[in-house]
Backbone bond lengths (Angstrom), bond angles and torsions (degrees), N, CA, C in turn:
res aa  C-N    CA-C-N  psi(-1)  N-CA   C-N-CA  omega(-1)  CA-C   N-CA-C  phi
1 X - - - 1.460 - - 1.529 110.85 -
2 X 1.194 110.67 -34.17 1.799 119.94 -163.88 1.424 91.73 -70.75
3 X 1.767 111.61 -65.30 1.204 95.20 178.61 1.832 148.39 -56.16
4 X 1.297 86.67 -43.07 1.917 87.44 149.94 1.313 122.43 -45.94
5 X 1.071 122.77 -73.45 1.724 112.55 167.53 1.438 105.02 -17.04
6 X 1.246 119.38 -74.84 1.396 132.53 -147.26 1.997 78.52 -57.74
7 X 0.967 112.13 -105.52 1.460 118.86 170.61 1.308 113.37 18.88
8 X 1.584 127.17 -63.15 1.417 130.86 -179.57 1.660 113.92 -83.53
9 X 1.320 114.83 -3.29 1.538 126.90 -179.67 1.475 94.10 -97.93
10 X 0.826 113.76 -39.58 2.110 106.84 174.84 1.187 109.55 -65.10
11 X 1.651 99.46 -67.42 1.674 96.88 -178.96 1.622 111.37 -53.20
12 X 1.195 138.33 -59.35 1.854 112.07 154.75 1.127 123.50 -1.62
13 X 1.334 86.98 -81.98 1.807 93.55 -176.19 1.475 121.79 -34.31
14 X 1.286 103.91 -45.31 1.698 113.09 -166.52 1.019 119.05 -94.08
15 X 1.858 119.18 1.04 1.033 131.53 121.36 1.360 148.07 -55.33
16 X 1.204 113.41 -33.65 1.246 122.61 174.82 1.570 95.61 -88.62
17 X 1.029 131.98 -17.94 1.553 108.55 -172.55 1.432 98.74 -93.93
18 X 1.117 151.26 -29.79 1.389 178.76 89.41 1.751 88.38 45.41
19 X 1.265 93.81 -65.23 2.008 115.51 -168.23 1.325 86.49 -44.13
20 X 1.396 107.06 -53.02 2.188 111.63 -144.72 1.508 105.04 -66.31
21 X 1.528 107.05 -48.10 1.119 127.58 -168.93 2.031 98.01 -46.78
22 X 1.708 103.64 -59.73 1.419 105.66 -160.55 1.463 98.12 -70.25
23 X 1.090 112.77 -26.96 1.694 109.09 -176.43 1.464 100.89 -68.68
24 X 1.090 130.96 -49.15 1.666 141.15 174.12 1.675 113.02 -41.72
25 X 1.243 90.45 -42.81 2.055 106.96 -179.01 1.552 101.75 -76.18
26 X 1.326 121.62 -25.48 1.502 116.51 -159.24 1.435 99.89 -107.74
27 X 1.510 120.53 -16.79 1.357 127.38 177.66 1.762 115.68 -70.01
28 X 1.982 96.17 -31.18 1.529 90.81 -164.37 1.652 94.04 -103.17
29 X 1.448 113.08 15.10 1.227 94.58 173.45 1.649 115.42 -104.59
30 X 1.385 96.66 -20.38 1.515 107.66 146.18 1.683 123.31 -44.82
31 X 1.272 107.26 -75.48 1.743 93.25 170.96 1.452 119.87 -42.27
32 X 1.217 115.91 -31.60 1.673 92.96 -179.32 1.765 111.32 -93.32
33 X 1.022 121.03 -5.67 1.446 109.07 147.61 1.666 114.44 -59.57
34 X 1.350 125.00 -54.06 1.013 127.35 175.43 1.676 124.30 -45.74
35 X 1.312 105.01 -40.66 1.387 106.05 160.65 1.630 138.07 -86.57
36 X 1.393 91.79 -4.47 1.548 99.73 -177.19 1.582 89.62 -86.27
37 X 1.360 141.60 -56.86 1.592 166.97 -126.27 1.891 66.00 -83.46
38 X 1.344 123.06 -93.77 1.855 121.46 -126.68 1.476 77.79 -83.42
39 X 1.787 154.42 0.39 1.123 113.06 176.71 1.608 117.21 -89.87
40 X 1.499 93.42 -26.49 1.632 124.66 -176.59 1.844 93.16 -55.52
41 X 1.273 110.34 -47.23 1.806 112.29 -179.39 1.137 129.31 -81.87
42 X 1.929 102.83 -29.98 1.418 104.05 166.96 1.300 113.98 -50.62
43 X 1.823 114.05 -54.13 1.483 133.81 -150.22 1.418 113.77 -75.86
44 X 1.618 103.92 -21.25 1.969 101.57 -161.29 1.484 112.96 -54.77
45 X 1.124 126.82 138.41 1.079 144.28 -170.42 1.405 103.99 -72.47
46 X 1.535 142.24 114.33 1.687 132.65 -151.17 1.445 99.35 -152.90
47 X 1.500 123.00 141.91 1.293 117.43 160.71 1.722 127.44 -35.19
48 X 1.357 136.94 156.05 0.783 151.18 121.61 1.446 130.20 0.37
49 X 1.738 142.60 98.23 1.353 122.27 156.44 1.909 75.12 154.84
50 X 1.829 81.32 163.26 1.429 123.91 -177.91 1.794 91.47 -56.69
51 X 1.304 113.33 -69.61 1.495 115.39 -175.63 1.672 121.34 -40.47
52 X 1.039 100.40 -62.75 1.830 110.28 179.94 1.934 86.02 -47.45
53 X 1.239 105.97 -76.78 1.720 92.03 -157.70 1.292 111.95 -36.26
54 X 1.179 114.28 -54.95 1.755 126.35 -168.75 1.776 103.24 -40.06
55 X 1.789 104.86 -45.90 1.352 113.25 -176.36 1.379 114.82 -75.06
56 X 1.487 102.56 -24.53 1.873 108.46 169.11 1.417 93.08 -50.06
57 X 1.371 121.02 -85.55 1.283 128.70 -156.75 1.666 114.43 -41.21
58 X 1.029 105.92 -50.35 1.839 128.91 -173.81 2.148 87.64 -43.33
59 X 1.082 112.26 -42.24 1.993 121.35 -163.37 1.564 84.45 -80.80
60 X 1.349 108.07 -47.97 1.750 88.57 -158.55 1.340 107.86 -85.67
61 X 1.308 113.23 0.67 1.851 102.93 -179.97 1.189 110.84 -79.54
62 X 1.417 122.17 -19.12 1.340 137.25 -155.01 1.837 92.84 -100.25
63 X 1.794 95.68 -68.15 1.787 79.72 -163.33 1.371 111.57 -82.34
64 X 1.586 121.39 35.82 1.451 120.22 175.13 1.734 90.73 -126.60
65 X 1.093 138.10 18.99 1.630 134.73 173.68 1.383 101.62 -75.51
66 X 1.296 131.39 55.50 1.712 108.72 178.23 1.143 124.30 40.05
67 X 1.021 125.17 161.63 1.594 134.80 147.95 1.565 118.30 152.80
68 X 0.609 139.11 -150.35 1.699 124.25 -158.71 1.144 106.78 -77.47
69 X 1.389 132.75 -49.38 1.169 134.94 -157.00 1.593 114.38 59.64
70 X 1.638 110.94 36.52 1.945 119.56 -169.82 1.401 79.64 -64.45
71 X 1.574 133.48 -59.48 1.956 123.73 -142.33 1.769 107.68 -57.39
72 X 1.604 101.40 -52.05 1.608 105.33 -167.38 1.349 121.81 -78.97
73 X 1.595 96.44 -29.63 1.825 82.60 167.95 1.348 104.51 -95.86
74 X 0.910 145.46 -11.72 1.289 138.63 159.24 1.982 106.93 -49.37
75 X 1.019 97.50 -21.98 2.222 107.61 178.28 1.320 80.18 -82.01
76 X 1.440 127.04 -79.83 1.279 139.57 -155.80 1.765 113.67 -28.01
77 X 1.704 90.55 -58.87 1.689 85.60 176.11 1.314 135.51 -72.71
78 X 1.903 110.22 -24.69 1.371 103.22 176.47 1.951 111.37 -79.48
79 X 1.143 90.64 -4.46 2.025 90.62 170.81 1.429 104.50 -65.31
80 X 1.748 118.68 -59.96 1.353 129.17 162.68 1.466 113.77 -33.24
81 X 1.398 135.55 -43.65 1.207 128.54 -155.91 1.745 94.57 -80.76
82 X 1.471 121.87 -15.84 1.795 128.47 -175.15 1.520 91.92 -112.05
83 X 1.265 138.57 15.72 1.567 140.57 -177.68 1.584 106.19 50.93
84 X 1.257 117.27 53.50 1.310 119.98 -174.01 1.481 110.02 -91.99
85 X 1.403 154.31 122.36 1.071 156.67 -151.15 1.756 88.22 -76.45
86 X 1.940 95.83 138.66 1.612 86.04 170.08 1.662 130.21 -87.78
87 X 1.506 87.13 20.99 1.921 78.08 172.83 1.448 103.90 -120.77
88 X 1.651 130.42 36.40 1.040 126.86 171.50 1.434 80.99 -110.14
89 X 1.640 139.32 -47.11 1.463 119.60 -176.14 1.458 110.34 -83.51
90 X 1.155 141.10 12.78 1.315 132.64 -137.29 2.077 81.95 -102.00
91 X 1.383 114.52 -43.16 1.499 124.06 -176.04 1.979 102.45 -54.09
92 X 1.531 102.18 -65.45 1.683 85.59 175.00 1.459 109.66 -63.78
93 X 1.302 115.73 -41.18 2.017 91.68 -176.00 1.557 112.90 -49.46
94 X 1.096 118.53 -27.85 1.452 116.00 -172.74 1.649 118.10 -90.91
95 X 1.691 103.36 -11.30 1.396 102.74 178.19 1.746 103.18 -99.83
96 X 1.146 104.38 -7.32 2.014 113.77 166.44 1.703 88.95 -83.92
97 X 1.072 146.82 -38.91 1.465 143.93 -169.18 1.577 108.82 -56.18
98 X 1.609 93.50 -60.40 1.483 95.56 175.53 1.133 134.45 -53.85
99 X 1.699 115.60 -40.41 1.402 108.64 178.26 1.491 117.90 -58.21
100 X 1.830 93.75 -38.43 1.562 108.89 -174.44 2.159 99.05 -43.92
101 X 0.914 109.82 -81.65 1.808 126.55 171.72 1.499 102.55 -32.68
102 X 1.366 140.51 -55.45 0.975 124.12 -177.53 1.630 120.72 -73.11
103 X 1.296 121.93 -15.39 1.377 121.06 138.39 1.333 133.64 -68.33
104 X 1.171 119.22 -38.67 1.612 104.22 169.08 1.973 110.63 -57.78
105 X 1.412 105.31 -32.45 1.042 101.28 159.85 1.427 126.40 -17.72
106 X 1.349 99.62 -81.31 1.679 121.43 -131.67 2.028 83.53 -84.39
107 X 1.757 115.41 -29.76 0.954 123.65 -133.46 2.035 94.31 -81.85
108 X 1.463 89.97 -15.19 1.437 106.15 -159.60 1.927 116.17 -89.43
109 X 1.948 90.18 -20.26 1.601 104.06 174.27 1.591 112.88 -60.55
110 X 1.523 85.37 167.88 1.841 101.60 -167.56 1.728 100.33 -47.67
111 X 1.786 95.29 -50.05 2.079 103.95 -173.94 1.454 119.80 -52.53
112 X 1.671 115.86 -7.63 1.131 115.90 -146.85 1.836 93.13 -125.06
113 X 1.534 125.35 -115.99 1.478 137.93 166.37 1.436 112.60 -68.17
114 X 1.607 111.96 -39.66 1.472 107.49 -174.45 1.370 100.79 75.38
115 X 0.976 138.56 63.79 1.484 130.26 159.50 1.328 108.56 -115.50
116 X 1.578 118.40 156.19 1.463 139.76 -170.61 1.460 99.33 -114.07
117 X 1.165 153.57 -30.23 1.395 168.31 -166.91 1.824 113.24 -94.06
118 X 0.961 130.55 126.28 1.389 120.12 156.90 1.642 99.61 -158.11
119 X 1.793 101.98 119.98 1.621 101.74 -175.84 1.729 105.61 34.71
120 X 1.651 111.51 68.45 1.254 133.12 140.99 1.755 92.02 50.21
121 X 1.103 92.06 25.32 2.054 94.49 166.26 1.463 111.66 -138.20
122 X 1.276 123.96 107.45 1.498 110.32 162.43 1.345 116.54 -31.83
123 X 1.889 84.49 122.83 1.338 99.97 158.47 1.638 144.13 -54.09
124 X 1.166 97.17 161.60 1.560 107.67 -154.53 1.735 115.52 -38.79
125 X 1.340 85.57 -44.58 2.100 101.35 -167.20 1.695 93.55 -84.15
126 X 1.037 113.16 -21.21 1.752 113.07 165.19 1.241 136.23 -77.58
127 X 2.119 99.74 5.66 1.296 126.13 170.56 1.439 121.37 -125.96
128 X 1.172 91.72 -40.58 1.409 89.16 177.66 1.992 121.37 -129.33
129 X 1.581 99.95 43.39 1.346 107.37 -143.96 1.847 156.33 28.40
130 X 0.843 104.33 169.51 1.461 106.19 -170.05 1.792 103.32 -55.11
131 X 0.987 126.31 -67.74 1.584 109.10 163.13 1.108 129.48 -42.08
132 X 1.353 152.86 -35.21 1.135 139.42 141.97 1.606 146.93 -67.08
133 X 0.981 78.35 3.17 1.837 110.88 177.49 1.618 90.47 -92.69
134 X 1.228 129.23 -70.82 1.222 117.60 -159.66 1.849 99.74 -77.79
135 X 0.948 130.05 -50.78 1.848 117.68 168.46 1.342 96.00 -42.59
136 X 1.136 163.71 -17.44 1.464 143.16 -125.66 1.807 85.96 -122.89
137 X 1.684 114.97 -48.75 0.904 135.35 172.92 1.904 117.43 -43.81
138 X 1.455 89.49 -78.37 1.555 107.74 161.18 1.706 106.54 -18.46
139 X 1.556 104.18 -81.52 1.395 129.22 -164.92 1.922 103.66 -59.43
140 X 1.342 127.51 -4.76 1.546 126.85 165.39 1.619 85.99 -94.48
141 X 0.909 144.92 -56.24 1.384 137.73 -137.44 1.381 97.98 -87.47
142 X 1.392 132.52 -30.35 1.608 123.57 157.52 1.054 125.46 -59.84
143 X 1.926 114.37 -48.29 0.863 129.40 178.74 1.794 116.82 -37.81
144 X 1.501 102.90 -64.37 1.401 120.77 173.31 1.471 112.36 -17.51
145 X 1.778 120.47 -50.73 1.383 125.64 -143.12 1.734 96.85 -109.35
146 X 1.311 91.58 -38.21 2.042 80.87 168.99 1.577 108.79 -84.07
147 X 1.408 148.18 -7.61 1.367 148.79 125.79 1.924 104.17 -11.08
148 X 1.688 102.31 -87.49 1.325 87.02 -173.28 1.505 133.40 -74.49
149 X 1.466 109.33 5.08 1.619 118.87 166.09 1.118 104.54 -61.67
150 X 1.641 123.04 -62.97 1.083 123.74 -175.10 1.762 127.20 -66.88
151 X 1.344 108.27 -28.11 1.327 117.39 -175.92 1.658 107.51 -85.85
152 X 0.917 136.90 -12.94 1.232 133.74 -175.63 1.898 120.39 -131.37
153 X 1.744 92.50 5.20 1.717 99.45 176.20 1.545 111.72 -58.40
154 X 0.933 117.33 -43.50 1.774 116.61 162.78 1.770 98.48 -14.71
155 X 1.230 114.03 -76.19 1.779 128.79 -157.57 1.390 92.94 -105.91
156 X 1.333 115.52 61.46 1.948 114.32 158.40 1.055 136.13 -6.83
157 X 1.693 99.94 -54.71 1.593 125.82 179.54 1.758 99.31 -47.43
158 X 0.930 125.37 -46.83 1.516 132.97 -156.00 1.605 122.86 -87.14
159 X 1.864 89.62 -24.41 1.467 74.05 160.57 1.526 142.19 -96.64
160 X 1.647 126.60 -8.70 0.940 131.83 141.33 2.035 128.43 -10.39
161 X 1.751 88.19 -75.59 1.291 100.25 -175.49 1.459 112.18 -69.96
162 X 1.087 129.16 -12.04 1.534 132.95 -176.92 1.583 95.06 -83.98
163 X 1.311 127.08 -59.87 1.470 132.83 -143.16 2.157 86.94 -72.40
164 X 1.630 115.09 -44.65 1.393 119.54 -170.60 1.598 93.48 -61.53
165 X 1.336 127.85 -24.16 1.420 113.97 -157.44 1.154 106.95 -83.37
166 X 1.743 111.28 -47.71 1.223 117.02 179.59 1.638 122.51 -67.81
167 X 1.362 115.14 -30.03 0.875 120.29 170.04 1.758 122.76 -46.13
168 X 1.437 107.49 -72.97 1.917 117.39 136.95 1.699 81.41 13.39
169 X 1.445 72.72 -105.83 1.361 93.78 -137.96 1.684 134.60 -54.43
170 X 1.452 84.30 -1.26 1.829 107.33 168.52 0.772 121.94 -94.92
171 X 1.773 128.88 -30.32 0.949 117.37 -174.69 1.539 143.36 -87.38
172 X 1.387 117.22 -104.52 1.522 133.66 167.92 1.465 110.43 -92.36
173 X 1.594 130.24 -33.66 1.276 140.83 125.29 1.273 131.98 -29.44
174 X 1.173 120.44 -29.65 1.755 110.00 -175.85 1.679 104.69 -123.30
175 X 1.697 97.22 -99.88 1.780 117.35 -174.79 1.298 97.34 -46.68
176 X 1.667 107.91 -88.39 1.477 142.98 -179.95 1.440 98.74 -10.60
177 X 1.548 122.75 -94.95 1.129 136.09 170.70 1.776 112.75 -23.83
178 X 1.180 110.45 -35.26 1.602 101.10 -168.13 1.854 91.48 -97.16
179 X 1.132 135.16 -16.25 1.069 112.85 -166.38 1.966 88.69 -98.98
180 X 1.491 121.68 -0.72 1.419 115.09 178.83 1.929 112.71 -67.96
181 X 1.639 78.70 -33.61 1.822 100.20 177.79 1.718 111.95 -60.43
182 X 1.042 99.44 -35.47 1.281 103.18 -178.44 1.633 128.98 -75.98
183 X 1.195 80.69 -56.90 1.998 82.24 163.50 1.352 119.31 -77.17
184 X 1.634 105.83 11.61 1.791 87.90 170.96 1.299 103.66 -123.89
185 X 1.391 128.52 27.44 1.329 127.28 -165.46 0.920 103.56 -108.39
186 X 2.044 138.39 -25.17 1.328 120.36 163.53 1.235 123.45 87.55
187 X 1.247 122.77 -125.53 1.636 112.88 159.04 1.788 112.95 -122.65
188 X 1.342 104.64 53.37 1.811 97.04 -160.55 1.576 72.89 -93.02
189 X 1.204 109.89 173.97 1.226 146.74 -168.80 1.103 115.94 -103.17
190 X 1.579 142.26 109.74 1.096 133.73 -163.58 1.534 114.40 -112.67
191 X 1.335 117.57 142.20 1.211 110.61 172.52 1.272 120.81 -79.52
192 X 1.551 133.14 172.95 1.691 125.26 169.11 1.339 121.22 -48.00
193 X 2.041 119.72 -35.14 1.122 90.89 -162.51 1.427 81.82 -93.66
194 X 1.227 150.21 -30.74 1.442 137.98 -154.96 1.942 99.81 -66.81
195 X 1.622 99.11 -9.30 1.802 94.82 -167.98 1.687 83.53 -76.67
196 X 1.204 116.47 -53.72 1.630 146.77 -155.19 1.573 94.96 -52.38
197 X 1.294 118.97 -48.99 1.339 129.12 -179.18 1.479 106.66 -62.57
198 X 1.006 135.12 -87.06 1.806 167.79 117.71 2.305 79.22 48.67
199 X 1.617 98.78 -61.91 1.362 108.35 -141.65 1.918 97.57 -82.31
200 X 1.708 103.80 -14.74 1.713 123.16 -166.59 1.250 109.45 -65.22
201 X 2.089 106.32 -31.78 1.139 129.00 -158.10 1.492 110.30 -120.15
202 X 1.257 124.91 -8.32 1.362 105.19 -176.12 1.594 100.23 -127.64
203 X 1.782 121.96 -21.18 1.381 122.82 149.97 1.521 134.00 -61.11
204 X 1.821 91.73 -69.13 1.422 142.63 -153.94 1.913 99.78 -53.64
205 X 1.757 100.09 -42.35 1.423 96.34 -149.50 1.657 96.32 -85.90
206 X 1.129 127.01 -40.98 1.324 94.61 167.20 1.654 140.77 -72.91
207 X 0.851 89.31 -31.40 1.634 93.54 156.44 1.722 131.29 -46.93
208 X 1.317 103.70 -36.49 1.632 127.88 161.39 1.713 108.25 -63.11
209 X 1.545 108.27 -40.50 1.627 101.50 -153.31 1.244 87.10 -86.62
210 X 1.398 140.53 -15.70 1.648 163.82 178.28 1.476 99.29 -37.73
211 X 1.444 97.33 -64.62 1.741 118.05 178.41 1.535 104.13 -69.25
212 X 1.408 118.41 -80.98 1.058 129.44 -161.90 1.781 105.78 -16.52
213 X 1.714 85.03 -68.62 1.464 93.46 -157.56 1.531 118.90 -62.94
214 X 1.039 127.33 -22.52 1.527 156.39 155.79 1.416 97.49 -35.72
215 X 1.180 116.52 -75.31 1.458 119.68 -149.80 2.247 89.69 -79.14
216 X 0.647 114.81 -26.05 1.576 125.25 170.85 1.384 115.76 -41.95
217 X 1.694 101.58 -57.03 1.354 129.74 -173.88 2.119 105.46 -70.05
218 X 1.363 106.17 -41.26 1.176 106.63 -179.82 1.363 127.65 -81.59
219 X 1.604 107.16 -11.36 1.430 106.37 177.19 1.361 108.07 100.57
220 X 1.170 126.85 23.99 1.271 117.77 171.06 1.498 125.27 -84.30
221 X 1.229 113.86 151.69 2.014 113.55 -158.77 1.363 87.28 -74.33
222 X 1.587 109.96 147.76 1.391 128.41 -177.72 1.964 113.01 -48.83
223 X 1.350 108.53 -49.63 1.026 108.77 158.68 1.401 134.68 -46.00
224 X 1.339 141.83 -22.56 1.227 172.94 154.26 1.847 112.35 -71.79
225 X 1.195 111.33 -40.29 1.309 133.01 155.75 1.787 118.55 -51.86
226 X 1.270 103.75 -53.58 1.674 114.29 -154.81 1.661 73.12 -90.24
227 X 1.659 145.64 -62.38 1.234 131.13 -131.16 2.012 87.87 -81.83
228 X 1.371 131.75 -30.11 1.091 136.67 168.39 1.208 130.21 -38.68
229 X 1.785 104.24 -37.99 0.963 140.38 -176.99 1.690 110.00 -57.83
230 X 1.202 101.75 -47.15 1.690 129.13 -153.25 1.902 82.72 -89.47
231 X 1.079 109.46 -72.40 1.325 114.18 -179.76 1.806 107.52 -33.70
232 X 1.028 112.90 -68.49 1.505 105.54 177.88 1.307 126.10 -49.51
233 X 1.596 114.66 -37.74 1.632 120.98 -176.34 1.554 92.28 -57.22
234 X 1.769 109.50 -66.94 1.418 110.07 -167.82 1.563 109.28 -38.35
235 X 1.416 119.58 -50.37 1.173 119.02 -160.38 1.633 114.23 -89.29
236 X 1.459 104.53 0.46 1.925 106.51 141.18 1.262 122.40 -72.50
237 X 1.097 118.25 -53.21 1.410 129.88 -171.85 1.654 106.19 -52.88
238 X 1.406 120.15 -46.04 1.479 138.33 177.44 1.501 91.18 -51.78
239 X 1.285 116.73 -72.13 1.539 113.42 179.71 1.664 128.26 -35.71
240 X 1.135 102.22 -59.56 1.572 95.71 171.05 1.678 129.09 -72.71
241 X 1.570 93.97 -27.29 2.087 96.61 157.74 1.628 94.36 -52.38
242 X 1.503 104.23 -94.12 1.857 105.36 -172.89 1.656 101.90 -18.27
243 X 1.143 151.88 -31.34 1.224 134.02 -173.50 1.613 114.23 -83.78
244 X 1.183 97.52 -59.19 1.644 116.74 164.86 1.730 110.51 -33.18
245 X 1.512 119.71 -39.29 1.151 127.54 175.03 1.247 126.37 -76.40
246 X 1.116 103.89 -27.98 1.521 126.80 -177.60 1.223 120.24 -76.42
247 X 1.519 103.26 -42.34 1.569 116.91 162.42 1.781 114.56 -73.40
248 X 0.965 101.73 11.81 1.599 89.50 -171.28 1.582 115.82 -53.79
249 X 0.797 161.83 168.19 1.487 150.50 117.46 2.017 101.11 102.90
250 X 1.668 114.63 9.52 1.418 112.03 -155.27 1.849 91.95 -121.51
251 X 1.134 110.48 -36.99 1.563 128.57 152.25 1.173 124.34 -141.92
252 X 1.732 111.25 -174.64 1.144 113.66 -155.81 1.494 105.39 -80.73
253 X 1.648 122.09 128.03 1.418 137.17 -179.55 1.647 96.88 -71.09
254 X 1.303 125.62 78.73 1.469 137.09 179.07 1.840 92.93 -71.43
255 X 1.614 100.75 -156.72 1.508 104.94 -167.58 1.421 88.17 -117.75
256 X 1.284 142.64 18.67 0.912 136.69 138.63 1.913 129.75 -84.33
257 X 0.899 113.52 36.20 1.691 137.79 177.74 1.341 117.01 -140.63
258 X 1.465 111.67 175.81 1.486 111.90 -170.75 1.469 101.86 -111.27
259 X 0.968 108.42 -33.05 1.583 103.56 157.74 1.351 128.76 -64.79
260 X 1.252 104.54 -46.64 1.976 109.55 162.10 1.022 126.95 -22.19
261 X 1.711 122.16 -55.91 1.518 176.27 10.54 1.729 100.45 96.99
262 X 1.054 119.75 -101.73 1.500 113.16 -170.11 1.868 124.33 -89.27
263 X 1.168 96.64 -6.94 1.055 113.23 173.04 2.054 115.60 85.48
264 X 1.101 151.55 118.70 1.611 156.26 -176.29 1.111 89.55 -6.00
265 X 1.346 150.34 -96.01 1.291 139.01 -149.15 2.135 104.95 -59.32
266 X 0.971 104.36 -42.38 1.541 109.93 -169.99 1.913 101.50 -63.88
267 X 0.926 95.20 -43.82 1.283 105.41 177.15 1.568 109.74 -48.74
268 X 1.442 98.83 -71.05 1.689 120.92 -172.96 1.951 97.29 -55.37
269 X 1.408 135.07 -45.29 1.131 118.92 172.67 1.942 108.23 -62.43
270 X 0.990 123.56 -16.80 1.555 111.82 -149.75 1.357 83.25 -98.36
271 X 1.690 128.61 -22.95 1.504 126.38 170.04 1.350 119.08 -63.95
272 X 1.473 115.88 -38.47 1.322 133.47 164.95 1.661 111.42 -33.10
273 X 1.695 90.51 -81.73 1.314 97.82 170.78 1.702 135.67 -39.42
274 X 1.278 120.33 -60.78 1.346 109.84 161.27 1.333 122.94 -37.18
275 X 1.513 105.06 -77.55 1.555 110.22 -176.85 1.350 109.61 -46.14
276 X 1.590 145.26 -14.46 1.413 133.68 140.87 1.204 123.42 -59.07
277 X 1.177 141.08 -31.46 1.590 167.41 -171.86 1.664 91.21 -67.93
278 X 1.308 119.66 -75.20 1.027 129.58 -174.73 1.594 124.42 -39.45
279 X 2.013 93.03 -51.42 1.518 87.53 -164.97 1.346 112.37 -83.38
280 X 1.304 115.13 -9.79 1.495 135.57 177.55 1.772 105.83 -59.11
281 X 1.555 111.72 -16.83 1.533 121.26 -155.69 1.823 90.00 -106.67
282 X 1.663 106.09 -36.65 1.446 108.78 174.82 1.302 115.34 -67.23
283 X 1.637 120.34 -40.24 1.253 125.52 -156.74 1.703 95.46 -87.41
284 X 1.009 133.05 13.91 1.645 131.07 174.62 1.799 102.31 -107.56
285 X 1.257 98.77 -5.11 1.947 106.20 169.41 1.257 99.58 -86.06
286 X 1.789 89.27 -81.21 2.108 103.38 -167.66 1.689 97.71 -114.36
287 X 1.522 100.43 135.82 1.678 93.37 162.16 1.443 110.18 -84.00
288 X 1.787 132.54 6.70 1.252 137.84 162.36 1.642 110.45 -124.94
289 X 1.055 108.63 117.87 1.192 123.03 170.30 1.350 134.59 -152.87
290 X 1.565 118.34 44.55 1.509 132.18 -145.74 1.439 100.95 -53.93
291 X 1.386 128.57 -32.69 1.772 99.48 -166.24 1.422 112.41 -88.30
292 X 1.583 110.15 -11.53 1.629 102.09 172.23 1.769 126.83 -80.67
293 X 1.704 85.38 -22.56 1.427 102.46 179.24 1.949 105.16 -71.05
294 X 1.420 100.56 -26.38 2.064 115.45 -163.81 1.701 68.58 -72.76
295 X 1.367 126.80 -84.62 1.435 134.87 -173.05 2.269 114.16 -10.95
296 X 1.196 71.68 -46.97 1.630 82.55 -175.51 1.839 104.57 -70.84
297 X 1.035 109.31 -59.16 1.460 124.93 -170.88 1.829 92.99 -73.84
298 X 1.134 126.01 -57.73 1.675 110.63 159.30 1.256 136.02 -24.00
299 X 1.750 127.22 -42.90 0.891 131.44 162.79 1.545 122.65 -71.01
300 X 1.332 120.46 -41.77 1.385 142.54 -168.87 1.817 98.62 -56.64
301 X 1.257 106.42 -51.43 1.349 121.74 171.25 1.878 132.81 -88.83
302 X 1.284 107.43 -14.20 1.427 109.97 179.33 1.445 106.15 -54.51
303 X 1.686 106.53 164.32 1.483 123.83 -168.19 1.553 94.03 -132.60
304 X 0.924 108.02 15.89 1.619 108.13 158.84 1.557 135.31 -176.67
């Protein structure tokens, strides 16, 4: 008996140190998004005048507010998983960043959520008003697409397929499109998959193009490409369940949620499920791949 104990007190241990370690790897790959994001904005080369600066500032308050940084290092690691240097992906993770920021933007105006709060900082148009909040927005979401013109003109071939992907996934096709569903749905009643759909396109798809485009950049065989593919959708979709869960009990679980819908436990199995879906989509790449797999099990478990 003693020794079993002992046995399941190691394996702990080497679990928990295991945890620290990947959390430690995922922390410093966070800072260098963080430093690539405000130097790339400090530095851009910009016309002249009182306005442009004001609008400099208006971009960097926003895409320097903290916050997970899940899209770019989530690029970052599947480049790593093809030994891809991280400052050949580090330009698209940061041009998927922007769009990401220039939607919380837009998402936060009076026309839109109306919120005053974003990561415990007044929001943007609550600083620098509603007109410059929304140019500020605009001006990341261009920014984003002449980023990878310029960052990847070396290899021509690459920027095409990057600019169509992201595009996807920003636009009327992906975010855009899924958040159109949303504000016109009102109080209809949604079913799982129409929630599932709704969440593929206005969460899911950048988070997907996160991977996609990453693994694009590194050379991975198309086959390896498409199953990446699958892995990321799943592991959007996981993201906005984990949120849906998270919110449980904080507002009202309407029929637009998965809890609304299946109810906390139904929910928490249907998170299960994806995030199996997913890694099943990773594990047909690498049968080792600890930080996408930490990524998966990160979400499954986050507290916020």
């Amino acid at each position: 008996m003693g020794s079993l104990l002992s046995l399941i007190l190691r394996q702990r241990k080497t679990n928990l140190d295991l945890a620290i370690q990947l959390e430690q790897e995922m922390a410093s790959r966070v800072q260098t998004v963080n430093q690539f994001v405000e130097k790339y904005l400090t530095e851009m080369a910009l016309p002249h005048g009182e306005a442009i600066a004001e609008l400099r500032k208006s971009m960097l308050y926003s895409a320097t507010n903290g916050g997970k940084r899940f899209r770019p290092v989530l690029s970052l690691v599947v480049g790593e998983l093809f030994g891809c240097p991280q400052d050949r992906i580090l330009p698209f993770a940061a041009a998927v960043e922007f769009v990401h920021t220039y939607s919380l933007i837009h998402d936060d105006l009076p026309c839109m959520d109306n919120d005053d709060i974003r990561r415990g900082k007044p929001t943007n148009h609550k600083v620098f008003g509603e007109d410059f909040a929304l140019l500020a927005g605009d001006a990341l979401l261009t920014e984003a697409f002449l980023l990878i013109a310029e960052a990847y003109g070396d290899t021509a071939f690459l920027i095409a397929p990057l600019s169509r992907l992201l595009s996807e996934a920003a636009g009327i096709r992906g975010m855009v499109g899924g958040q159109a569903i949303d504000l016109r749905a009102g109080q209809k009643k949604f079913t799982q998959a129409e929630l599932t759909h709704l969440h593929l396109l206005k969460t899911g798809a950048l988070i997907r193009v996160s991977v996609e485009g990453a693994a694009l950049i590194a050379g991975a065989k198309p086959s390896e490409v498409e199953s990446l593919r699958k892995f990321g959708e799943g592991l959007g979709l996981a993201f906005q369940v984990a949120d849906d869960v998270l919110d449980h009990g904080e507002k009202d679980q309407d029929a637009r949620s998965f809890t609304g819908i299946l109810g906390l436990e139904g929910a928490k199995a249907y998170l299960q499920e994806v995030s199996g879906n997913a890694l099943a989509e990773l594990q047909k790449v690498s049968a080792k791949a600890p930080l996408l797999e930490y990524l998966i099990s990160f979400n499954q478990n986050r507290q916020v």
